[in-house]
N, C-alpha and C positions, 0 to 999 in steps of 0.2 A: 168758811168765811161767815163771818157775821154782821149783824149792823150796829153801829154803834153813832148815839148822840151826843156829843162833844159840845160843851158852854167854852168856846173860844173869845175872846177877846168882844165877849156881850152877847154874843150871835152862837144861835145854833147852827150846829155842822155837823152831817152827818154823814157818817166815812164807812166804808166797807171794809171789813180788814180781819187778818187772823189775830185769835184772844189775847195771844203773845204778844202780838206786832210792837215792838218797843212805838213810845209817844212820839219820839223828832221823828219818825217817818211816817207816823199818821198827819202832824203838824208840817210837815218839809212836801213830803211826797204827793199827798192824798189832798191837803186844805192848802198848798199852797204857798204856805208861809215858810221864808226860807233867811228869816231873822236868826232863828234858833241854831245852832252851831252843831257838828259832831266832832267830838275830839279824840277822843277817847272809846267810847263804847262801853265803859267801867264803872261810872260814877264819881271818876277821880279827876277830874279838869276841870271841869262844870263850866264847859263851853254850853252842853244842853241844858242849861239851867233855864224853867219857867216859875210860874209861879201858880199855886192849886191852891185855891180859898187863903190867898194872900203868902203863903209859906212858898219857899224855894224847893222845889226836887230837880230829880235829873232825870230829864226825858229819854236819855239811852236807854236805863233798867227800869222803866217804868212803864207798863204793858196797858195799851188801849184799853182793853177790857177792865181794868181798873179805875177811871175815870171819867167813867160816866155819873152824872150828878156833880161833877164837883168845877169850879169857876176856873179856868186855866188861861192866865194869861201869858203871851208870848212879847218881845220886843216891840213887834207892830202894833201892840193894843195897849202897850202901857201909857197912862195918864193918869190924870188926877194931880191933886198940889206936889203932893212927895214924889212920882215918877218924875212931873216936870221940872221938880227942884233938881234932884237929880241929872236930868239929861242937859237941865243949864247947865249945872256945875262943871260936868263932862266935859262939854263944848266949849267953856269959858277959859279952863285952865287947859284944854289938850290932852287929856288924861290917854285917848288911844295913840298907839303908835301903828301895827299893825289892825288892830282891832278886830281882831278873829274869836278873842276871847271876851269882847265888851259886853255883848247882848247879856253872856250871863254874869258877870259883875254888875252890869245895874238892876238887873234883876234883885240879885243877890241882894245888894245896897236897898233896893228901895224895900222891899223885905224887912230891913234889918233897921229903917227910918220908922217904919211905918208901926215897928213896935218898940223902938226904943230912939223917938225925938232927940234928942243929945247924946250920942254913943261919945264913950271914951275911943281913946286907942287904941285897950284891950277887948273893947265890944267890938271893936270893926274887923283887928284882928281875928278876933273867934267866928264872928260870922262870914269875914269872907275867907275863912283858910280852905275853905276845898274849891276857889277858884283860883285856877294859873295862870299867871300873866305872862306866855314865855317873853317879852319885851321888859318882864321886870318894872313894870309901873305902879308897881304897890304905895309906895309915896303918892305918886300923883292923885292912886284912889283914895287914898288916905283922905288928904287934901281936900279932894272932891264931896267926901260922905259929910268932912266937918264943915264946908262951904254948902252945901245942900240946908245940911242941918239946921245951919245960922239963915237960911234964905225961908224955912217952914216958921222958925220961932219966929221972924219978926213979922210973915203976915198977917 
């Protein structure tokens, strides 16, 4: 075991853990936070979706020891204009059903606002294809990124 310093959600955290340790169980088990989802284990659901120096990964295959230095925010620390446009949008139209898979859809979304202010259809699509929605609400996120979107440009 090693020590490792984690830039979580602003704050330093520092976890014990082997090099491997995938990140949601450094992030779930060890710091606490238990926004971040396991779906899969694969990279293929992107229930563990965070976000590392603003970009989307998947904290199932992505090993402690890899991200030290780098800004990782999870569900509980997301803010700022584009998180919160987002999280209105969510809440406005009902976008969860279950919501097992939401943490990393807006992750994902705020991601994908934060470098592209007005996505089409096919930006949103591309950016959230490796997250699943097993309730099938992709419309409603749809819906949601372009209501987000329209709520950043007019402030």
């Amino acid at each position: 075991m090693a020590a490792y310093e984690l830039n979580i959600n602003g704050r330093t955290v520092r976890v014990e853990a082997e090099a491997e340790m995938p990140l949601l169980w450094a992030v779930r088990d060890l710091v606490g936070l238990t926004g971040t989802k396991y779906g899969c284990g694969m990279a293929q659901c992107g229930a563990c979706t965070i976000l590392a120096d603003g970009e989307p990964i998947r904290s199932c295959v992505t090993t402690v020891s890899t991200m030290q230095g780098r800004k990782l925010t999870t569900i509980e620390g997301l803010e700022g204009k584009v998180g919160d446009a987002i999280k209105a949008a969510w809440q406005d139209l009902s976008v969860p059903q279950c919501g097992y898979c939401q943490s990393g859809q807006i992750l994902a979304a705020t991601a994908l606002l934060t470098q592209k202010p007005k996505p089409t259809d096919q930006d949103i699509d591309t950016a959230m294809v490796g997250n699943i929605c097993r309730c099938g609400t992709y419309a409603d996120i749809r819906r949601a990124i372009h209501k987000a979107a329209d709520s950043v440009k007019s402030t």
